[in-house]
N, C-alpha and C positions, 0 to 999 in steps of 0.2 A: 504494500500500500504506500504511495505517495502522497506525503499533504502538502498544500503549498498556497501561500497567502498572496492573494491576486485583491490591496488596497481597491482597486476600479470596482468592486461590484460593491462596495458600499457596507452593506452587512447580509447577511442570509446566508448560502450556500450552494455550489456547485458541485455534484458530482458525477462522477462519467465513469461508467463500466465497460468497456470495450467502446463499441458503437454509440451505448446507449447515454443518454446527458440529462441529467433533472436536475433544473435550474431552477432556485427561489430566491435567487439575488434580488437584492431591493435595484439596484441596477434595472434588473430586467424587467420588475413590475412596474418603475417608472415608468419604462418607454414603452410597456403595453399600453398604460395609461395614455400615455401621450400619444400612439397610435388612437387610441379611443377616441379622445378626446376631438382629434384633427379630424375623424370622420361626423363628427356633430355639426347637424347646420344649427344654424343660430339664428333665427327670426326677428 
């Protein structure tokens, strides 16, 4: 097992098993967000 501290994702965690990748970086649920967000029209 390899750990290794990647500052960029903010807090949560990353982990990758071969192929496989589960991400809950706060990193990454920002830019859902932000994805979300940008798809909102706004009347």
């Amino acid at each position: 097992m390899v750990y290794l501290v990647d500052p960029s994702i903010i807090g949560g965690l990353v982990i990758r098993i071969g192929d496989r990748v589960v991400d809950s970086s706060i990193k990454t649920q920002i830019y859902e967000l932000r994805r979300s967000l940008s798809k909102l029209q706004i009347s």
